[in-house]
Structure formats: C-alpha cells, structure tokens
C-alpha positions in Angstrom: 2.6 25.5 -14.4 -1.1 25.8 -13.2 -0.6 27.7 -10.3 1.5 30.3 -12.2 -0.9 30.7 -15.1 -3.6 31.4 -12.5 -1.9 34.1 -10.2 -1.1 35.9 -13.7 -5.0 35.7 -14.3 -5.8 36.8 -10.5 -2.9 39.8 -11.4 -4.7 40.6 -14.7 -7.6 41.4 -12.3 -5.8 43.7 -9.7 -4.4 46.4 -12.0 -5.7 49.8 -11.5 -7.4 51.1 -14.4 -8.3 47.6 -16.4 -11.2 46.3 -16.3 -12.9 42.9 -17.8 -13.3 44.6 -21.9 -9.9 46.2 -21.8 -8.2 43.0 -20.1 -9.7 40.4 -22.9 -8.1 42.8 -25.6 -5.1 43.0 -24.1 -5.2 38.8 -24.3 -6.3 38.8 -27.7 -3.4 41.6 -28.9 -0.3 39.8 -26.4 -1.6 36.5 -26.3 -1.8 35.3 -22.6 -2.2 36.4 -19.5 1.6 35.8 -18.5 2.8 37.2 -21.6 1.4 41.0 -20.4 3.3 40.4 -17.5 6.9 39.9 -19.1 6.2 42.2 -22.1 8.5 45.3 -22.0 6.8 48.9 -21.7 7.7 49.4 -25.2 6.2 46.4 -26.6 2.8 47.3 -23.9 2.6 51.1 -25.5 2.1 49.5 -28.6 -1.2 48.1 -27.8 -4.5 50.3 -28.1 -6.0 51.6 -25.4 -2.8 51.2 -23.4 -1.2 54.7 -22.3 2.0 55.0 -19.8 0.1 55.1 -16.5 -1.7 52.0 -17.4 1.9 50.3 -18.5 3.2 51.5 -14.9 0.1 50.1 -13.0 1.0 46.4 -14.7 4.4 46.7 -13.6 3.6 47.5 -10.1 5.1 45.4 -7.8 1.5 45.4 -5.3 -0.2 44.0 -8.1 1.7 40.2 -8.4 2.0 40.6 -4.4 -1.9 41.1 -4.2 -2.5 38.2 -6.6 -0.5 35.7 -4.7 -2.6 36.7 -1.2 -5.6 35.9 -3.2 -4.2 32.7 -4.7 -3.2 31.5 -0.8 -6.3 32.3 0.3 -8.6 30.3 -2.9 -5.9 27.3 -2.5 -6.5 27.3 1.4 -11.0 27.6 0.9 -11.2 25.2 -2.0 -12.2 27.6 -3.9 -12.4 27.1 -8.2 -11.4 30.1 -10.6 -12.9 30.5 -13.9 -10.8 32.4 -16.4 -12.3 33.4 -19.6 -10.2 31.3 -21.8 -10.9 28.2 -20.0 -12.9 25.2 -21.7 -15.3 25.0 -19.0 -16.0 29.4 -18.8 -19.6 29.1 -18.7 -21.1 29.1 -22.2 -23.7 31.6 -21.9 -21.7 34.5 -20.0 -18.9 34.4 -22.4 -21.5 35.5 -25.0 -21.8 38.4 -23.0 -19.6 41.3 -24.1 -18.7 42.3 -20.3 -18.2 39.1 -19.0 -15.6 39.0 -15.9 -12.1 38.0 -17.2 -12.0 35.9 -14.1 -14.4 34.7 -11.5 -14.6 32.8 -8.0 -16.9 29.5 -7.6 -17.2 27.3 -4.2 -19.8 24.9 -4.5 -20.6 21.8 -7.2 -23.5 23.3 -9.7 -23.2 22.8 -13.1 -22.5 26.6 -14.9 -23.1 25.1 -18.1 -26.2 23.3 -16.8 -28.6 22.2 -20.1 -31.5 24.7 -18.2 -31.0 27.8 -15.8 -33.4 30.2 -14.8 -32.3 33.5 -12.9 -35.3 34.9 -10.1 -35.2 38.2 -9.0 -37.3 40.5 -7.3 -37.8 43.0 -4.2 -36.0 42.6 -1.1 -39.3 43.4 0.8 -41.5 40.9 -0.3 -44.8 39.4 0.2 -46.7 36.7 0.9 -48.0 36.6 -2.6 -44.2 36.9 -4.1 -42.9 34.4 -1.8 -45.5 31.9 -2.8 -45.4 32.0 -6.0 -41.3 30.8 -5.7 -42.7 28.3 -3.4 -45.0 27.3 -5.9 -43.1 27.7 -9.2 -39.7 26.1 -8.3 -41.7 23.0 -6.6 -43.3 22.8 -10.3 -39.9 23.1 -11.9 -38.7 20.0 -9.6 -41.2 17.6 -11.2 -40.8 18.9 -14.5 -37.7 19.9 -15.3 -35.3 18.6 -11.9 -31.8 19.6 -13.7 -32.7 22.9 -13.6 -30.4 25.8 -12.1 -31.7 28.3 -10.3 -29.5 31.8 -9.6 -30.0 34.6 -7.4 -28.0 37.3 -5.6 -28.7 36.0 -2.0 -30.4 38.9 -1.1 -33.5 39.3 1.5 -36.4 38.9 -0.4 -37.1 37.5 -3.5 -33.6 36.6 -4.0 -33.7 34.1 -0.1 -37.1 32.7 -1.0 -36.4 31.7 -4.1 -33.0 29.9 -2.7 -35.2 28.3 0.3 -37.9 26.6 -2.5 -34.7 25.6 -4.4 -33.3 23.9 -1.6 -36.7 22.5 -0.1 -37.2 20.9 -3.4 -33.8 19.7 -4.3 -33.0 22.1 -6.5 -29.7 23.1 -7.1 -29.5 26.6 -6.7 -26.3 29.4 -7.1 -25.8 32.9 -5.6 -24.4 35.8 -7.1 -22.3 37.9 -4.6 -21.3 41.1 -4.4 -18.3 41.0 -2.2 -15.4 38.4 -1.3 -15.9 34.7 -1.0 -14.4 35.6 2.9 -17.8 36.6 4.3 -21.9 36.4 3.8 -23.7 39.4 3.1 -26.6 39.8 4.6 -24.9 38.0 7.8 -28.6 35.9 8.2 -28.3 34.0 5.2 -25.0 32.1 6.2 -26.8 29.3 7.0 -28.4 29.1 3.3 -25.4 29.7 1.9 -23.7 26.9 3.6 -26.8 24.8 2.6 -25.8 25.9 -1.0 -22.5 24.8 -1.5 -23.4 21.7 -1.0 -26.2 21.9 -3.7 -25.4 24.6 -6.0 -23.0 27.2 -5.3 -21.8 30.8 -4.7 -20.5 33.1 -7.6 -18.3 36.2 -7.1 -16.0 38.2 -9.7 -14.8 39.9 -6.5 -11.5 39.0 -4.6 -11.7 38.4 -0.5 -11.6 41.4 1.6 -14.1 43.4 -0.8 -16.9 44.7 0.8 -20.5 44.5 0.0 -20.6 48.3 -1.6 -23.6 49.2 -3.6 -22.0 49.0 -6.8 -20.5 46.2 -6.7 -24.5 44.8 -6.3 -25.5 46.4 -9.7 -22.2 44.8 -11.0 -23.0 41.6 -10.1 -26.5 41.9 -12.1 -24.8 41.1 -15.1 -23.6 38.1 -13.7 -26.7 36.9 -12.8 -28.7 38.1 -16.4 -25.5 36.3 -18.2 -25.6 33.1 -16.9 -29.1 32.5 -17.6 -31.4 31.0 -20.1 -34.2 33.4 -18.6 -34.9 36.2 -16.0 -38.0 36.4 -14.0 -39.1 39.7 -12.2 -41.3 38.1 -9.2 -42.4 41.7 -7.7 -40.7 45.2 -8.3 -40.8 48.8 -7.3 -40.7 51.2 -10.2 -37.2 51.0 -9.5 -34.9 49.0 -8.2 -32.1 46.1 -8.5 -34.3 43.2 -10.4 -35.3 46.2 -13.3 -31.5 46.5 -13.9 -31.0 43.0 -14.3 -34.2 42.4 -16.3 -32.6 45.6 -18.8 -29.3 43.2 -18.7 -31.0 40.2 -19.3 -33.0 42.0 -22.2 -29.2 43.7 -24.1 -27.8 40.4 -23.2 -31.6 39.0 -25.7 -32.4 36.6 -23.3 -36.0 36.0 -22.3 -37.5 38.1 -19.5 -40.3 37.0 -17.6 -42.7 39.4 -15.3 -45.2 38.4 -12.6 -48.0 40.2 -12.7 -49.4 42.1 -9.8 -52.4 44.0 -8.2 -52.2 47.8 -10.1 -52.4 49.3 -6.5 -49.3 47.1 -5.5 -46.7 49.1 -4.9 -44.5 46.0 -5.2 -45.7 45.5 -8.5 -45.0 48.4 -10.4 -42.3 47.1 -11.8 -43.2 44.1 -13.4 -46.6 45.5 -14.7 -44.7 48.6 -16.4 -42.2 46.0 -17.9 -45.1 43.6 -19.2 -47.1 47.0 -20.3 -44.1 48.1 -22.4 -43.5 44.7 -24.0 -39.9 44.5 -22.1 -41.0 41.3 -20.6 -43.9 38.2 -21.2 -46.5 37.9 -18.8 -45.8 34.8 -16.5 -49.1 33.0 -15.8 -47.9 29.5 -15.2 -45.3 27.3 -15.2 -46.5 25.3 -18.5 -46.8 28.4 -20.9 -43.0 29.5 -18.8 -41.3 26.1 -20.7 -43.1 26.6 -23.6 -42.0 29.6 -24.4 -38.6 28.7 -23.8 -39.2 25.5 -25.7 -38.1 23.2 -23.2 -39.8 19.9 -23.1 -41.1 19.2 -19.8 -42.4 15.7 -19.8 -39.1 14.1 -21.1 -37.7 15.7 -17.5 -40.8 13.8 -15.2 -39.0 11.0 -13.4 -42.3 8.6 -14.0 -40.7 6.3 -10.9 -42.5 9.0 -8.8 -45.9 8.9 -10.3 -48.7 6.7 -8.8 -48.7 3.5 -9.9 -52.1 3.7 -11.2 -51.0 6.9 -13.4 -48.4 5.2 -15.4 -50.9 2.6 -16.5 -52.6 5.3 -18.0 -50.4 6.6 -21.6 -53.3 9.0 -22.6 -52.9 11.4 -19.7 -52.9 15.0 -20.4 -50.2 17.3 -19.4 -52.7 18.8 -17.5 -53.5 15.7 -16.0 -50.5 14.6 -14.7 -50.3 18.2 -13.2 -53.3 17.5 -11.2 -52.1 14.3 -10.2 -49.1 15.7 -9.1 -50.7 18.2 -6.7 -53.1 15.6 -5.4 -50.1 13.3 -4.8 -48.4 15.6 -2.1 -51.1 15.4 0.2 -53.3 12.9 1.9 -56.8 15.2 1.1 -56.8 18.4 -1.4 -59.5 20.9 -2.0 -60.7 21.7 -5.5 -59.4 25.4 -4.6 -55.7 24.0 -3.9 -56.2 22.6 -6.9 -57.2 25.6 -8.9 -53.7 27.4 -7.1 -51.5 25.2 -7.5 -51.6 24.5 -11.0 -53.2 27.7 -12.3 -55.4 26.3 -14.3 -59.1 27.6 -14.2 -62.1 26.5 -11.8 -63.8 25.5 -15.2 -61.2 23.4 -16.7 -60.0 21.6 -13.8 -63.7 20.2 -13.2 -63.6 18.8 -16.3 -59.7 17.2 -15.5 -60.8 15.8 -12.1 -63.9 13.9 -13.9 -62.2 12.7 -16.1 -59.0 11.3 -13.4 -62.6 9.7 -11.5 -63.8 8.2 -14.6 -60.4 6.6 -15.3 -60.5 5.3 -11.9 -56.7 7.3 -10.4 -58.8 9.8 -7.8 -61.9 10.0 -5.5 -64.2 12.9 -4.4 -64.4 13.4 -0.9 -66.8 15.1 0.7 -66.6 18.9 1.0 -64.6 19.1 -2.8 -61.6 17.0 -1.3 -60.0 14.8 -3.7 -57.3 12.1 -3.0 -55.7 9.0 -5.1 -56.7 5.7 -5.1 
C-alpha cells in the first residue's frame, strides 16, 4: 500500500503544467494523491485552476510510466522521499508557501533538527571567506554540536563550509540542483560521499535531470526554507547567495551578512545587504546565538573541557571561549587569540589575567599562552 501511495506522489510530480502550489490544492480540493489519479475528467474540470489540457496531462499514460522508473530507481539507491503530507515533512519548509510537494533525501541528518543554519556565499572565494567557515563552524561544534548545517555543494562558499562541517563533526546537508544519479560539480563527489554518511543530500529533482541554471535558483528556496538562519559569507552585487538571502528574508527568517573590505569586490553583497538593513551584521559567533536566542552553554559537552576549568563555576562565557582556543593547541599567541574568538586585543588581556590568576593557563614567553 506504501509503494502505491508513493509512485502516485512521484506521478503528482511528473505532470506537465503542475507545479508544487497548484499540486497541494489539488490535494486539499480531491483529497489524496491517488484520488487525482482515478478521478474522472469531469469530476478534475470541477476543480479551479484545472482546464482540459491540464486534465489530459494527468491522464497521460508517460506520466504513471515515468513515476514507476523513478520509484525503481529510489527503491534500488536507498533513497527516502518526503511527501508534504507526511508526519516527518520537515517543519520549517512546510511553512513555506512553495514548498516541493515531494522531495528526495539519501543520507541520515535530522530535517527537523532543534538548530539549522544555512551558509551561502560566492563560488570564488577567499581566504578570508573560507576562514571564517573554518573558524565559525569549529565554534558552532563546541557550542552548539546538534547543529545542521545546509548548503548547495557548490565551489566556494558552499564546499568550504561542508569541509569545516565535516572536519568538526558536524552534520552537514546539500541542496542539489539535479538528480540524486550524479554530483555536480564532478570534484565534490568525494564530499558528498563523506556526507551521507554524516548529513545528507537534498533534491526536489528526479534522476536524469541535469544541473540547468534554474533549477540552481530553484533549489535556493530549499535551502532558505529549511533553515532557522541564512548567512551571506561573501557576495558580488549579484549573485546566487542574494537570492537565497531575499528567500530567506519572504520566508522572515533571520539573515546574517559578513562584512567585508568596501574595495572587495566579493563583498558587495553582503555590505549592501547590512547597509539596507536586509540583513544583521555578523561579528562573532556569541552575538550569532544570541540573536537567535539559542543558549549555547547548555550545548558545551563539559567532558571536553580541562579538568582544571570545570572546577572553576564562575567562568565567563568569554572565558571558556579562550580556554577553548588555548585547548587545541600545545602553545597559542595572544593574536590567535584575539582571531579566534573575536573578541578585542583590550578585553582578552584582561580574560587571560584573570585565567593566570585562577591558576588554568601560563604565559609563555613571546605572548604564548598554554594550559596547566
């Protein structure tokens, strides 16, 4: 009974001329998925929106035939469906008014995950973009580990931000713009693989679609919907990430922006979209969860903190950060310091007196700090 409920929902998907907003009122006029199927063309002409030519594509024999290749081929991959009237249709895309009636998932994240963060940005990079998902996502993984991060797989932004994921344990999800049957860009198959087995890959898109460039600003909405957040970590004045952030922003989820150098071309974007109040300025992780009100030291697994730290209750948030950054290395300079965390020179002289004082970390010579 499963398996014929589901190659009526693949079928709902393959008929010319409906897409995901007529196909979800054609389920709440008829009923179910099946039902639109054995309804007469009378009964079909009834329904609003629905003219003869669209009656005739339902009952076109190519479309139950095209279905049933795609049901062989998600039944021979292991590959899960999500149909928008199932219990576990993630949460925050069905708010969304264009939500895909159905969708493809390999992999074992969690798409109602209790925290998910999309990261988007240019496919041409830089150090200084690439670092800061480095950076950011390494933060994320001592204070909030369940998180979810999404991403379209792209170069870029997009790989780095699924490489930090990874490297940290993260799980991590890509958005696709073709067919579960192939990688696009061919270099990341290797991440990709790394991700099903810690995350996942997304697609609304049957097997045998190619990666055309709309299906990419399709698959924005995907990645906007299913997130808590988006953040713009370098942009053009146009481009891919805007879209999503504009998604994202209809969609009144929060939008995030990384600021850049005004003569960075790669930063256009996200200093026009902090300058117009489209997005909040991201200048660290800590003021990132507070503004989306997530409490970060309930999610610090205190089984990884020095031993000496946990006798210490009175630490400071900013403390712990430190102590966190001093942790992953033998010997760290006051300037690591100062990058890592994001706090100022002035303010983390003060911190790493105090961390002497209270006997959890030594000065080195040269401004090297390590634990004791």
């Amino acid at each position: 009974m499963q398996n014929d409920n589901l190659i009526f929902q693949i079928a709902l998907t393959k008929i010319n001329g409906i897409g995901d907003m007529l196909a979800k009122s054609l389920l709440n006029v008829v009923g179910s998925e099946e039902e639109i199927f054995k309804s007469s063309k009378k009964a079909l002409l009834k329904i609003p929106y629905i003219t003869s030519r669209l009656v005739d594509e339902i009952m076109c024999p190519n479309v139950m035939r095209e279905a049933e290749n795609e049901l062989n081929f998600i039944f021979k991959n292991n590959i899960k469906t999500y149909f928008i009237s199932d219990t576990d249709y993630p949460s925050r895309l069905k708010e969304c008014p264009d939500s895909p009636v159905l969708f493809y998932f390999k992999g074992n994240a969690n798409l109602n995950a209790k925290h998910i963060i999309s990261i988007v940005g240019t496919r041409h990079s830089s150090n200084y973009g690439n670092g800061f998902c480095s950076e950011f996502i390494q933060e994320l993984s001592l204070k909030i580990p369940d998180i979810l991060i999404v991403s379209g797989l792209a170069y870029g932004i997009d790989i780095n931000a699924h490489k930090a994921a990874l490297d940290n344990n993260i799980s991590t999800l890509g958005v696709l713009a073709h067919g579960l049957d192939r990688i696009y860009p061919y270099t990341h198959r290797q991440v990709a693989a790394d991700m099903i087995a810690n995350g996942g890959l997304v697609t609304e898109f049957p097997s045998k679609t190619e990666p055309d460039k709309y299906n990419f600003v399709r698959r924005n909405r995907i990645i906007a919907g299913l997130s808590d957040s988006t953040i713009v970590v370098e942009s053009a004045d146009k481009g891919g990430s805007l879209i999503t952030a504009e998604i994202a922003s209809s969609y009144c989820r929060d939008i995030f922006a990384v600021p850049g150098k005004l003569s960075d071309k790669n930063s256009v974007g996200c200093n026009k979209l902090i300058a117009t109040h489209k997005a909040d300025i991201f200048h660290s992780t800590s003021y990132f969860l507070e503004q989306m009100g997530w409490e970060e030291t309930d999610s610090i697994d205190n089984s990884k903190l020095p031993i000496q730290q946990n006798l210490f209750v009175d630490l400071t948030l900013e403390e712990k950060n430190v102590l966190h950054v001093i942790e992953s290395e033998e010997n760290v300079h006051i300037d690591s310091i100062v990058l890592k965390t994001e706090i100022p020179v002035y303010q983390i002289l003060s911190i790493l007196l105090n961390l002497e004082i209270k006997g959890l970390i030594k000065n080195l010579p040269g401004n090297f700090y390590k634990l004791i």
